[in-house]
Backbone bond lengths (Angstrom), bond angles and torsions (degrees), N, CA, C in turn:
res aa  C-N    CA-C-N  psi(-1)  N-CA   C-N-CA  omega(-1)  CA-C   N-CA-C  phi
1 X - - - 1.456 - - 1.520 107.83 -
2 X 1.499 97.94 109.14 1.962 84.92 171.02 1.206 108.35 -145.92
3 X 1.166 117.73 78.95 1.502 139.28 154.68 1.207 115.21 -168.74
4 X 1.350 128.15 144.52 1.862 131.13 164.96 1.522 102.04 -55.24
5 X 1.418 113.46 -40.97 1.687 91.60 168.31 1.338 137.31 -54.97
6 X 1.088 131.68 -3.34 1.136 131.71 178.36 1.691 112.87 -120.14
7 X 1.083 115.24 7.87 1.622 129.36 140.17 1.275 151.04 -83.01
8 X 2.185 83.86 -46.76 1.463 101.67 -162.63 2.254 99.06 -91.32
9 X 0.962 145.55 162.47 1.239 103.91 150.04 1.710 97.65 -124.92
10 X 1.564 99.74 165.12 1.797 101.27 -163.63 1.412 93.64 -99.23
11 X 1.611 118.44 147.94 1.443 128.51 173.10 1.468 100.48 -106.29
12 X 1.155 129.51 135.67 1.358 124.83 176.61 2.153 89.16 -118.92
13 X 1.956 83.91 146.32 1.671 77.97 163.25 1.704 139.30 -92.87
14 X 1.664 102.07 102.83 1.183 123.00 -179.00 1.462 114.97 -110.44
15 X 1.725 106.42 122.51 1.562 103.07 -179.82 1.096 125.01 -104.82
16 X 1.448 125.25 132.11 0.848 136.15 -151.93 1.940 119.30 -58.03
17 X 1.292 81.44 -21.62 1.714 106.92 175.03 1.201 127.96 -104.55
18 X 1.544 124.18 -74.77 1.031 172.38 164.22 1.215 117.55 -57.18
19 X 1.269 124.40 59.56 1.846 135.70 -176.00 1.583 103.56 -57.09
20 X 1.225 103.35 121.35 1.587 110.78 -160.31 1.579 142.77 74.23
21 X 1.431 88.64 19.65 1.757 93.97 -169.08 1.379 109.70 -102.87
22 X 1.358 147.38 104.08 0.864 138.56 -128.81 1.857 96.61 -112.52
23 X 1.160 111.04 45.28 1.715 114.49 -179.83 1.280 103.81 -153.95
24 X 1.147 120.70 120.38 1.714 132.19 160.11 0.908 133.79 -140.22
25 X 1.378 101.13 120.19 1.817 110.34 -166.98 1.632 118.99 -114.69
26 X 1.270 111.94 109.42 1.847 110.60 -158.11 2.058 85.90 -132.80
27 X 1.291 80.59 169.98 1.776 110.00 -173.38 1.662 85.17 -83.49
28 X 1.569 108.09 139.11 1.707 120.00 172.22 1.548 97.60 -64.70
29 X 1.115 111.27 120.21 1.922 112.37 170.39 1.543 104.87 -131.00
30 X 1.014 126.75 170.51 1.719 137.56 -148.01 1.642 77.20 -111.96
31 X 1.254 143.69 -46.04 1.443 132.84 -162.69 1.343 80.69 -164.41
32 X 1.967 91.01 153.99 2.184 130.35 -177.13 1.915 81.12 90.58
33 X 1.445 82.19 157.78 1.560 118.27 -173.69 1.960 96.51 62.42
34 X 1.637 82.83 -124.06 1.764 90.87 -158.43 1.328 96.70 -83.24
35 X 1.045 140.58 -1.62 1.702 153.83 -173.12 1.999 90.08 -66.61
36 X 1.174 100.35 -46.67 1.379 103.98 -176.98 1.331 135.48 -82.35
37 X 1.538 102.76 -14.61 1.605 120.65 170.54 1.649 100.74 -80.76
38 X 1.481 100.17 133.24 1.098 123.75 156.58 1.690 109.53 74.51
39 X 1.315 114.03 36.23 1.380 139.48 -172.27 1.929 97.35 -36.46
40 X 1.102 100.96 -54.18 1.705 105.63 -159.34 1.511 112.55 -83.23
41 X 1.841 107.67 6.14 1.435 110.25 171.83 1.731 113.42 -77.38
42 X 1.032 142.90 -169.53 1.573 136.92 175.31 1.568 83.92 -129.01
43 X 1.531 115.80 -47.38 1.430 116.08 -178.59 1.563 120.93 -125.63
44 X 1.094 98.67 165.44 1.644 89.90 -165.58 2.034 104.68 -139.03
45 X 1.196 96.19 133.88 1.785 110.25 -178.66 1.592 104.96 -92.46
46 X 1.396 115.86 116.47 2.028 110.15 -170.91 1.655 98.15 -103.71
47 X 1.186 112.53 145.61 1.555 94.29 177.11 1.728 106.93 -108.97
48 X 1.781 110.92 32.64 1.177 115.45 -173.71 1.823 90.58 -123.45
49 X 1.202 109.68 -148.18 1.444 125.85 175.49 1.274 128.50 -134.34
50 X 1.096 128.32 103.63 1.542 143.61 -174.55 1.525 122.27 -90.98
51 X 1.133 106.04 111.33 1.633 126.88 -154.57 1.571 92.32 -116.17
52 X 1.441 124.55 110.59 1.666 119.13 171.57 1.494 120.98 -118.39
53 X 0.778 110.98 150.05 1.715 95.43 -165.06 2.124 92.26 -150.72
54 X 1.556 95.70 101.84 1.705 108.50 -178.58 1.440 97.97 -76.91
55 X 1.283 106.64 141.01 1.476 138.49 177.85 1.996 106.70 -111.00
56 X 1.542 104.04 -19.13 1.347 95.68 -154.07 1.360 104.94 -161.76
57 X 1.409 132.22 148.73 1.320 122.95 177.75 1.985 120.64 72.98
58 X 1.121 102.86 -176.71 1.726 99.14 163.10 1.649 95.83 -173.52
59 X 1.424 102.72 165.09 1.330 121.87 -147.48 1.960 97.99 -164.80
60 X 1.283 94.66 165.04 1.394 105.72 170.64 1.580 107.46 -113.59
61 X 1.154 130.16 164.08 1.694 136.05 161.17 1.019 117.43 -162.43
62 X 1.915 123.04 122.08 1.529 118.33 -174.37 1.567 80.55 -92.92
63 X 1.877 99.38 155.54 1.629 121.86 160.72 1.267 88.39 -121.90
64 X 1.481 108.61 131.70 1.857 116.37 162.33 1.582 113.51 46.52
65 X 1.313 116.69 30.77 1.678 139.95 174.47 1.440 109.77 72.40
66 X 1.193 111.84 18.05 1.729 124.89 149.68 1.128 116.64 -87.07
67 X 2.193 106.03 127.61 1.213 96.65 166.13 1.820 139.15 -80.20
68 X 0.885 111.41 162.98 1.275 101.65 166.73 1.363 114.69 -150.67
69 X 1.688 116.32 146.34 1.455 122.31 -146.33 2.352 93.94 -121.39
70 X 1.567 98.02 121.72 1.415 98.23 -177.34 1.563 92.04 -98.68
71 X 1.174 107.88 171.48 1.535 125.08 -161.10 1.866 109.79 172.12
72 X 1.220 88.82 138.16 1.840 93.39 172.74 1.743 100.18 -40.98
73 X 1.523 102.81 119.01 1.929 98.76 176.38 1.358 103.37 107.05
74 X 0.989 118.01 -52.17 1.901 111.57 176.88 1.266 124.54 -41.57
75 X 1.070 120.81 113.12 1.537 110.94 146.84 1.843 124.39 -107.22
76 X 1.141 95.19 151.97 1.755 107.97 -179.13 1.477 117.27 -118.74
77 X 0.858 128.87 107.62 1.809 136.79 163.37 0.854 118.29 -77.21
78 X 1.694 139.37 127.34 1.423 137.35 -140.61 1.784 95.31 -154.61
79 X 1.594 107.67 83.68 1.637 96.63 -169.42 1.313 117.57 -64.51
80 X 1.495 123.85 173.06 1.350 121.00 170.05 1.829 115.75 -55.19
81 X 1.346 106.67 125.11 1.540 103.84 163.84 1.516 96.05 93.03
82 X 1.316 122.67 12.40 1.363 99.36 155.69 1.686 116.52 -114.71
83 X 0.933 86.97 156.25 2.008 109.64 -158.00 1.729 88.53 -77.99
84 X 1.622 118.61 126.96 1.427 122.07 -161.88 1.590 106.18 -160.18
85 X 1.748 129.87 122.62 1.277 103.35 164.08 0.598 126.47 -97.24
86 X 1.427 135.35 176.44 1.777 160.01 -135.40 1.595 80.08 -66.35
87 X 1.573 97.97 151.80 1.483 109.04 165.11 1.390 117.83 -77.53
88 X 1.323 120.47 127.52 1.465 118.17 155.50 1.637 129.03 -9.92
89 X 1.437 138.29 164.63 1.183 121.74 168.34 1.900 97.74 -99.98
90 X 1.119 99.56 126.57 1.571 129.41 -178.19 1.142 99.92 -127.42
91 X 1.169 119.53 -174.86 1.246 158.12 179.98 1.944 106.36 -129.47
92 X 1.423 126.08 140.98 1.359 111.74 -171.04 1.348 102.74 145.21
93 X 1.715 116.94 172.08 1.014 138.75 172.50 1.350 121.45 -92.13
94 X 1.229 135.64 137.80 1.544 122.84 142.30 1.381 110.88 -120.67
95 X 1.373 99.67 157.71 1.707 118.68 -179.07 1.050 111.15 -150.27
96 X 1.622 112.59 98.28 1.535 118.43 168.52 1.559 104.08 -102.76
97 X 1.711 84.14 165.61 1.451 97.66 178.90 1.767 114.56 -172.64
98 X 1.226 108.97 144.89 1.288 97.63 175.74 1.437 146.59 -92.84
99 X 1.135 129.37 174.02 2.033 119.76 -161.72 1.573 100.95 -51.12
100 X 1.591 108.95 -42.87 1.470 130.46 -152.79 1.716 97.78 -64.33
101 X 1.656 103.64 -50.98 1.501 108.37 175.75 1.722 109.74 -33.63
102 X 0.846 118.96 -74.84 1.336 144.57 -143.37 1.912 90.26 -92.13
103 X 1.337 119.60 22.67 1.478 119.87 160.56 1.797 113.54 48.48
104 X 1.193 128.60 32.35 1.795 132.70 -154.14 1.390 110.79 58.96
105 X 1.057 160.19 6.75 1.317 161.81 105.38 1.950 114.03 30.88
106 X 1.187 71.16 -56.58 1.737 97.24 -170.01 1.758 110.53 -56.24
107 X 0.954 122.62 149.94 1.503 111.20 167.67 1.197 106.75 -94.17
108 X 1.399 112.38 171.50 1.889 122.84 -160.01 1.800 89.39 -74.65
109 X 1.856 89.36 -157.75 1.456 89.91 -168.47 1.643 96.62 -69.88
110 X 1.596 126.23 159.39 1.100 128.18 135.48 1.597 124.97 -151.76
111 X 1.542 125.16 -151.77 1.422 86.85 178.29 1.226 117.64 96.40
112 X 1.546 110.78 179.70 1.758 106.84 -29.14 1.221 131.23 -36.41
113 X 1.380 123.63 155.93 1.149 135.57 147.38 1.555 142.63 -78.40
114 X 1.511 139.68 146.47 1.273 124.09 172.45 1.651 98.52 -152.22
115 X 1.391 86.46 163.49 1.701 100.54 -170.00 1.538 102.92 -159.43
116 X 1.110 109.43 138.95 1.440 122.22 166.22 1.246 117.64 -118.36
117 X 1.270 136.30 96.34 1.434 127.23 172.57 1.245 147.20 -48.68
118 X 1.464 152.58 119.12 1.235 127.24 151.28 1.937 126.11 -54.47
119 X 1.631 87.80 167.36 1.804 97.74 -169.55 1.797 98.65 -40.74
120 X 1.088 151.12 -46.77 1.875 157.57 -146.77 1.275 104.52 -90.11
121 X 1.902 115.17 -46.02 1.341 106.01 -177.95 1.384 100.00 -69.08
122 X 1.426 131.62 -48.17 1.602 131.15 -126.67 1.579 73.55 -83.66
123 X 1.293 138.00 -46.13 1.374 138.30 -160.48 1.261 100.65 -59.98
124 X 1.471 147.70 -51.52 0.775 130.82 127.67 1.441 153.14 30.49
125 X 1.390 107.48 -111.10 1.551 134.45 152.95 1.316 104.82 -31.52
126 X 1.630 125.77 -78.61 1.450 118.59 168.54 1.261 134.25 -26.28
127 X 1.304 115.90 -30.66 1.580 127.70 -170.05 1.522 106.87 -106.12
128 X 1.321 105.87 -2.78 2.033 102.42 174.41 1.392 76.52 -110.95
129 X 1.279 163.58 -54.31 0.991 156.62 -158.70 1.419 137.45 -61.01
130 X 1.688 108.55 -42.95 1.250 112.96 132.25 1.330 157.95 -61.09
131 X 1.903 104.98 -21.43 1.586 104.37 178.63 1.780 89.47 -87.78
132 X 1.289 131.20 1.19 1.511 122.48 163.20 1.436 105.90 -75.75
133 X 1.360 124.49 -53.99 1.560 123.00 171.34 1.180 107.56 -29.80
134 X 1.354 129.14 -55.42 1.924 133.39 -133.04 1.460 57.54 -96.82
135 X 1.016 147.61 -106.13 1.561 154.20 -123.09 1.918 95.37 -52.86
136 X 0.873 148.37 -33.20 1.525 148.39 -155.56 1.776 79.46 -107.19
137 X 1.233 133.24 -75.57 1.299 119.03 -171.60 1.340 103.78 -34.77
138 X 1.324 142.60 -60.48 0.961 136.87 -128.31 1.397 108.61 -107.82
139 X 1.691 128.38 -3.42 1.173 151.18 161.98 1.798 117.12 -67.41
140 X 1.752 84.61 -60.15 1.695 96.44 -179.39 1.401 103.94 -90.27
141 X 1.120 143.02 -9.23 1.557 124.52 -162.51 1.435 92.31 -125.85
142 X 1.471 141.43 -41.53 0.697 147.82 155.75 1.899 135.28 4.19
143 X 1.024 110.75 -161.59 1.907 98.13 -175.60 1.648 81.56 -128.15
144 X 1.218 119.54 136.68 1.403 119.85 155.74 1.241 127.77 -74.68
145 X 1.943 123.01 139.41 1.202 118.37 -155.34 1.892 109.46 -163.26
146 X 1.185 153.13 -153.00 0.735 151.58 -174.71 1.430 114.76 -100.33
147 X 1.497 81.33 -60.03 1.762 91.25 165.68 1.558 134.47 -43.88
148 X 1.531 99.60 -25.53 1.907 90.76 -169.15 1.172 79.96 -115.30
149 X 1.558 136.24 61.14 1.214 129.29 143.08 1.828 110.30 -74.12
150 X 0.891 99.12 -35.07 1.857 108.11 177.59 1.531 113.98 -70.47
151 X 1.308 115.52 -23.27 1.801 129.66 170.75 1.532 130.03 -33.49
152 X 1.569 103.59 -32.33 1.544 100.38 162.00 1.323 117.22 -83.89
153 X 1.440 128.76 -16.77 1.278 137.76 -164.70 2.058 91.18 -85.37
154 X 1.281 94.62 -46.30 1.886 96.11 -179.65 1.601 120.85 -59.24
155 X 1.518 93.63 -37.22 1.859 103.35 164.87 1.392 110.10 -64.96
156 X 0.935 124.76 -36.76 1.890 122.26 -160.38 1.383 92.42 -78.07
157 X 1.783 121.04 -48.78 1.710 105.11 -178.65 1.413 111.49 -62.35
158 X 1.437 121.38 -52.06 1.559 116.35 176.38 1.409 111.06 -58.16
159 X 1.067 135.98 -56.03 1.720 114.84 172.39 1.162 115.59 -35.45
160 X 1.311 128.28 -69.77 1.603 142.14 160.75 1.683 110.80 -16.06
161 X 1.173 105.98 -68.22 1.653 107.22 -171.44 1.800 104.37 -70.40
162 X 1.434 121.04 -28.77 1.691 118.69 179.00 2.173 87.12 -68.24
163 X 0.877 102.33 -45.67 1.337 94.69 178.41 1.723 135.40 -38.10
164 X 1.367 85.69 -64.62 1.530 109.30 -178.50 1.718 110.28 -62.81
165 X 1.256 94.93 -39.61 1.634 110.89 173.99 1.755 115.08 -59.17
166 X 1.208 106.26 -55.27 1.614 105.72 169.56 1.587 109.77 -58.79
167 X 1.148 123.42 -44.43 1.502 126.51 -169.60 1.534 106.97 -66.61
168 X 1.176 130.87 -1.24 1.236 128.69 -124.78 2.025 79.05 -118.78
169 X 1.747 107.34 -40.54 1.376 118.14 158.59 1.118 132.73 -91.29
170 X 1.588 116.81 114.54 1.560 128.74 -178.01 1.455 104.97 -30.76
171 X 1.164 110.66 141.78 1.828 141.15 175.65 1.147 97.60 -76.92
172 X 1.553 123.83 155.86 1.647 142.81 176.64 1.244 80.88 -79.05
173 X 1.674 150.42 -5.35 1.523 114.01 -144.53 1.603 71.14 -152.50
174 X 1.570 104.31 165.99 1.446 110.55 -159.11 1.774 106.56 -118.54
175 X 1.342 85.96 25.10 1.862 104.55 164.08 1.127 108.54 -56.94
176 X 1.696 135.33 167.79 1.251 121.61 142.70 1.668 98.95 -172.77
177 X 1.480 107.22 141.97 1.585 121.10 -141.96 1.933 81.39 -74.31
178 X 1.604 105.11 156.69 1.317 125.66 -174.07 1.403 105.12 -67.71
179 X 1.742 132.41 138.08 1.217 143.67 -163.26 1.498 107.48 -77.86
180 X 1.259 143.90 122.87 1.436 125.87 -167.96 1.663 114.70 -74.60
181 X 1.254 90.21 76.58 1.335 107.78 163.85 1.580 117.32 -90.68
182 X 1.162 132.75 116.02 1.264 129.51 -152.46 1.511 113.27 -81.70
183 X 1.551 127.37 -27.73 1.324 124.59 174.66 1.280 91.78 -81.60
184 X 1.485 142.78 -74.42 1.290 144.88 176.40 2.079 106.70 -19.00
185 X 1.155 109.73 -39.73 1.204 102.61 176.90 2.268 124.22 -85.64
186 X 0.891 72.17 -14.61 1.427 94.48 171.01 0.996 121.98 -75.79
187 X 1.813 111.05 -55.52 1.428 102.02 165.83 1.262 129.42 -77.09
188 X 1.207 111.78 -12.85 2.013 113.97 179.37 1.656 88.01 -76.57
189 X 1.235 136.80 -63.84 1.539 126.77 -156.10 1.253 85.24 -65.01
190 X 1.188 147.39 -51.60 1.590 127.98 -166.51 1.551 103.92 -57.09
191 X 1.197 131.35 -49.10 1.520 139.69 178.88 1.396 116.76 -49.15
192 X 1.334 115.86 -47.97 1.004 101.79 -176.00 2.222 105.56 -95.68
193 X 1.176 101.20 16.35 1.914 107.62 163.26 1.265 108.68 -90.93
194 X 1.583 108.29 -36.21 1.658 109.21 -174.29 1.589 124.05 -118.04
195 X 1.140 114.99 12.61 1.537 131.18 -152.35 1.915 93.20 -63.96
196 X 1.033 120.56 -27.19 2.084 136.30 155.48 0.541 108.44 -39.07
197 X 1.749 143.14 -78.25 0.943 152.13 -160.92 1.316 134.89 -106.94
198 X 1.503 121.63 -0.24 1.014 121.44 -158.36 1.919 103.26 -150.53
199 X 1.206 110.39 98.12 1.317 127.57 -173.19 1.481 139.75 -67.97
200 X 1.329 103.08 -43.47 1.174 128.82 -160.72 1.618 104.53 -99.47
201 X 1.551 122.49 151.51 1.200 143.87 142.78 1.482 122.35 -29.51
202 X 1.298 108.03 -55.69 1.588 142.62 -168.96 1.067 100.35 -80.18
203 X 1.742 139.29 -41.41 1.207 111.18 -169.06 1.584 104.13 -99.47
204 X 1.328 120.71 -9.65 1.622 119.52 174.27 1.284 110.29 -77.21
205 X 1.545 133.11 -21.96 1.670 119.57 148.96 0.843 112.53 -55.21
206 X 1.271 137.72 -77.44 1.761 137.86 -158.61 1.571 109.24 -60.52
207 X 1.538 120.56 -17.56 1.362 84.65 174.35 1.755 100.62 -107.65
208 X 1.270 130.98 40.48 1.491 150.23 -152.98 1.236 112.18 -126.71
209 X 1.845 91.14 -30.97 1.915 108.73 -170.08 1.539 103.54 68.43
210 X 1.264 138.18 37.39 1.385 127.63 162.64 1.532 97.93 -126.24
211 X 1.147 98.04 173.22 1.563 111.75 -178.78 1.937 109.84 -97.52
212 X 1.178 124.12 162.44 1.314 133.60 -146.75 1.754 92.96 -76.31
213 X 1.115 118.59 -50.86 1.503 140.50 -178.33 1.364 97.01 -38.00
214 X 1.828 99.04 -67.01 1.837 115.70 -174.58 1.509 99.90 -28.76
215 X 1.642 98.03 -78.11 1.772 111.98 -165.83 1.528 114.19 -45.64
216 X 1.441 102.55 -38.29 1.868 102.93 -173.78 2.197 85.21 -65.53
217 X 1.030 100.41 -68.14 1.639 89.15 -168.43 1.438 132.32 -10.38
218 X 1.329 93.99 -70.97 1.433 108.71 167.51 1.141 152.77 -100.54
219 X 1.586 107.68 28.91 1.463 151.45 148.65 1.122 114.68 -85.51
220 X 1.757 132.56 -30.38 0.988 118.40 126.44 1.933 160.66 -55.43
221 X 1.446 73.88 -41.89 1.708 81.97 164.17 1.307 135.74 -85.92
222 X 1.615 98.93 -2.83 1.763 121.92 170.33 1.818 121.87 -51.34
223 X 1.692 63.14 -59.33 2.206 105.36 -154.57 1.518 103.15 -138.66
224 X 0.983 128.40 25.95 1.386 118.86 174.12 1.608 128.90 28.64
225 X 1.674 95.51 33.83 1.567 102.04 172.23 1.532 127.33 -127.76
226 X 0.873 145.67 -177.47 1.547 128.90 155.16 1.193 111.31 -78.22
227 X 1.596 99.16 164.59 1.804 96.02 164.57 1.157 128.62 -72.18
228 X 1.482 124.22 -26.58 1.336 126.58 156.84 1.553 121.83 -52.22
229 X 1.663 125.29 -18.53 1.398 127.53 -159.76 1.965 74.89 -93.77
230 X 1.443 107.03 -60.85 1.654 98.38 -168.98 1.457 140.32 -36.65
231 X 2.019 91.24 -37.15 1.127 98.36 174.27 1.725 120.11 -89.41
232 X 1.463 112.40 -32.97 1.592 96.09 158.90 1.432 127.59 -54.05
233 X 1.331 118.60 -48.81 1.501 110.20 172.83 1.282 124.16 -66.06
234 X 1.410 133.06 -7.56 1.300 120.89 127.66 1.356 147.45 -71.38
235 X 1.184 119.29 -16.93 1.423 130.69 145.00 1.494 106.03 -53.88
236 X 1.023 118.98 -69.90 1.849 124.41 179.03 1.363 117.17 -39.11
237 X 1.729 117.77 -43.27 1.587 104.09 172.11 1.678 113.15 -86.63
238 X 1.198 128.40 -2.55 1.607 129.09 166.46 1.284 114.88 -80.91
239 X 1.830 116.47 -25.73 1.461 117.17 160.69 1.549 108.14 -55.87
240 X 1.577 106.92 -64.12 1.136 101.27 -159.23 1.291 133.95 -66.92
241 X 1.973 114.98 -10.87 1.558 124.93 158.26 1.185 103.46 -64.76
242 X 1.444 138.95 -43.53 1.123 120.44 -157.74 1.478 106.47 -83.82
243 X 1.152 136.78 -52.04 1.490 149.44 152.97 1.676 105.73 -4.06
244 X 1.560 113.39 -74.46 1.189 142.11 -175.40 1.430 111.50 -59.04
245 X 1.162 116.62 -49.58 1.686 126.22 -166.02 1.413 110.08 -112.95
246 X 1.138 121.78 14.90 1.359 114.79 171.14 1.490 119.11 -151.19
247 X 1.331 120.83 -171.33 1.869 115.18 -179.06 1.440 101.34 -123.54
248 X 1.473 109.11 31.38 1.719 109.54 173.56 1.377 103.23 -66.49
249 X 1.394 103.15 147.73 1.352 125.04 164.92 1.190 130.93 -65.30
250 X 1.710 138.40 96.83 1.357 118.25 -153.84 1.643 131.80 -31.15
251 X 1.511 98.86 -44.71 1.262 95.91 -175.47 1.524 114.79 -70.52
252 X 1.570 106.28 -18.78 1.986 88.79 160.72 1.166 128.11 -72.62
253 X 1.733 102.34 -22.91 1.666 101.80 -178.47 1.643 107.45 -66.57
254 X 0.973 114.43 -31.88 1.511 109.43 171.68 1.368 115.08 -88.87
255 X 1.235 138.45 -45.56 1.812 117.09 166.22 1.850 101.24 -38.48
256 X 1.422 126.29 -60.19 1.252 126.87 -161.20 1.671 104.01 -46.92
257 X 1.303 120.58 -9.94 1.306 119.88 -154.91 1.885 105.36 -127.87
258 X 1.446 100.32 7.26 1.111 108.00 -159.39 1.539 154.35 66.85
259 X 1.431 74.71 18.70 2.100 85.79 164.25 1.632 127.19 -105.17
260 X 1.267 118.81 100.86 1.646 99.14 -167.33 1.342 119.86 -80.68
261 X 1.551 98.71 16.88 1.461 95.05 177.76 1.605 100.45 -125.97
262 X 1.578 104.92 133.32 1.583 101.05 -162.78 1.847 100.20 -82.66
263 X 1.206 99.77 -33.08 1.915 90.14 178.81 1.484 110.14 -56.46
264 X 1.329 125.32 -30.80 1.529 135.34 -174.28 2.066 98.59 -72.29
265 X 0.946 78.84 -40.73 1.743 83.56 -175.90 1.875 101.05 -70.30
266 X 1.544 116.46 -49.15 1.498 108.57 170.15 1.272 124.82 -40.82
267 X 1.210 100.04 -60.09 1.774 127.77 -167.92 1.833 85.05 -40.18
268 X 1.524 94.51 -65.38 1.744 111.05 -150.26 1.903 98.78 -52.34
269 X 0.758 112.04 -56.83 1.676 120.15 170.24 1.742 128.15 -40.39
270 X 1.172 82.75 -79.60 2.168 97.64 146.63 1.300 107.58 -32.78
271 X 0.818 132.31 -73.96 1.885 131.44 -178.87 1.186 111.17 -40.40
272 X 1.622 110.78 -68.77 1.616 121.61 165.53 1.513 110.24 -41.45
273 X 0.940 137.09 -55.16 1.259 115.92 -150.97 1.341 116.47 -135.02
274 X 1.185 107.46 -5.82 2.149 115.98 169.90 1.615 95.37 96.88
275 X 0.988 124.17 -12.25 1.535 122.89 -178.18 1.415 109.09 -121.75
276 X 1.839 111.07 142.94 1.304 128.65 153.76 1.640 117.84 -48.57
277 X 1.280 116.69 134.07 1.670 106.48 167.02 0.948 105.70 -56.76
278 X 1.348 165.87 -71.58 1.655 143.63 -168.56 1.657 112.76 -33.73
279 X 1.371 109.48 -54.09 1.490 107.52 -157.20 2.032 100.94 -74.40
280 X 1.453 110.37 -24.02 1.451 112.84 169.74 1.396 101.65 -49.42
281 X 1.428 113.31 -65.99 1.570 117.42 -168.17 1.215 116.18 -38.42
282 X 1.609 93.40 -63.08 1.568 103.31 -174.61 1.660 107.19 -49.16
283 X 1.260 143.28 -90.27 1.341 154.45 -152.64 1.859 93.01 -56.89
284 X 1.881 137.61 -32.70 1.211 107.82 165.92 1.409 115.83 -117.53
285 X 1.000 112.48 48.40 1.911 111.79 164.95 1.646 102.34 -26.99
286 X 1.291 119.46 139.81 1.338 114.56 141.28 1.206 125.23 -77.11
């Protein structure tokens, strides 16, 4: 095996209806729709956002070699670009959608997310969740007309508000989406476009147009890290998919990541994480 392509498989957002509609909301089924794309992957990379919410049944699902446990009440947030397998067979909703939908709205990468509700929230959630259903049924399946010319604009607030509403209850997991801080957001979406090629603190100001000070500021007051911590720990979780999910050769996993020197790429890992890239592999094979 020597490529993530032939492990990972990629979901691109295509609707099944609705050419260009960047929201889809379908019943969790074991096979039809995206259940059926990319059959011969085990795991699959979405470059949209996958929001699941079990009604029924339970199941296990790693995101990025985290587990996570579905159950009547769960929900799971599955950002773009993280490496995740197939959902369990449940019973449940999903609702993906992409950054573009939702106009920057969205928070940067973070995540995953998980949540389990009590009886008030889930009551809740269910009830913004469905008048989004009736509203998306009735957009895409619907009769075309004058009136639901405004209909994608009515989905984007109801997605938005089922959103804000889940966020609104603390996560099982101690993630939590980036504060809209606007330089702080700039530099994480730039990080995670260039996190390959582009190393340094110093060079994500200058090509940002802020000064080094600026970016440390509000990389601190974002996420409580440096920019150097942001951008290694994104380097660190692209090691560790590739490490984990594939039969690359260390030293490609580090050229792929921009180190041409593979001892520089050891060293850099080892530091991060107390372990050699071999001995990671070894102890988490998928």
């Amino acid at each position: 095996m020597s490529d993530t392509r032939q492990t990972i498989g990629r979901l691109d957002a295509v609707h099944p209806e609705r050419a260009g509609l960047g929201l889809c909301v379908a019943a969790l089924r074991p096979t039809g729709g995206c259940m059926d794309r990319e059959r011969g992957s085990p795991l699959l990379r979405a470059d949209f956002h996958v929001v699941l919410l079990c009604s029924g049944g339970s199941g296990d699902q790693r995101v990025d070699l985290a587990p996570h446990h579905h159950r009547p009440g769960s929900l799971l947030w599955i950002r773009p670009g993280q490496v995740h397998e197939r959902p369990p067979v449940i019973e449940g909703t999903a609702v993906c959608f992409t950054d573009d939908f939702l106009s920057g709205e969205t928070p940067p990468p973070a995540g995953p997310s998980s949540w389990h509700f009590g009886p008030a929230d889930l009551g809740d959630v269910r009830s913004h969740l469905t008048v989004l259903q009736g509203e998306y049924r009735r957009y895409v399946s619907g009769p075309t007309s004058s009136r639901l010319t405004t209909g994608e604009q009515m989905l984007r607030h109801l997605l938005l508000a089922l959103l804000i509403r889940v966020e609104q209850v603390p996560p099982l997991d101690e993630t939590r989406p980036l504060p809209p801080h606007p330089v702080a957001r700039a530099f994480v979406e730039m990080v995670e476009r260039c996190f390959r090629s582009i190393h340094t603190a110093e060079e994500y100001a200058a090509v940002l147009g802020y000064s080094p000070r600026t970016v440390a500021r509000a990389s601190a007051e974002a996420t409580g890290l440096t920019p150097k911590q942001v951008i290694d720990a994104r380097l660190i979780l692209e090691s560790r998919r590739l490490l984990a999910y594939t039969d690359l050769p260390v030293c490609a996993v580090g050229h792929r990541l921009g180190f041409e020197d593979a001892a520089n790429f050891c060293r850099f890992f080892a530091r991060a994480t107390g372990m050699s890239p071999g001995t990671f592999r070894a102890s988490h094979r998928w």
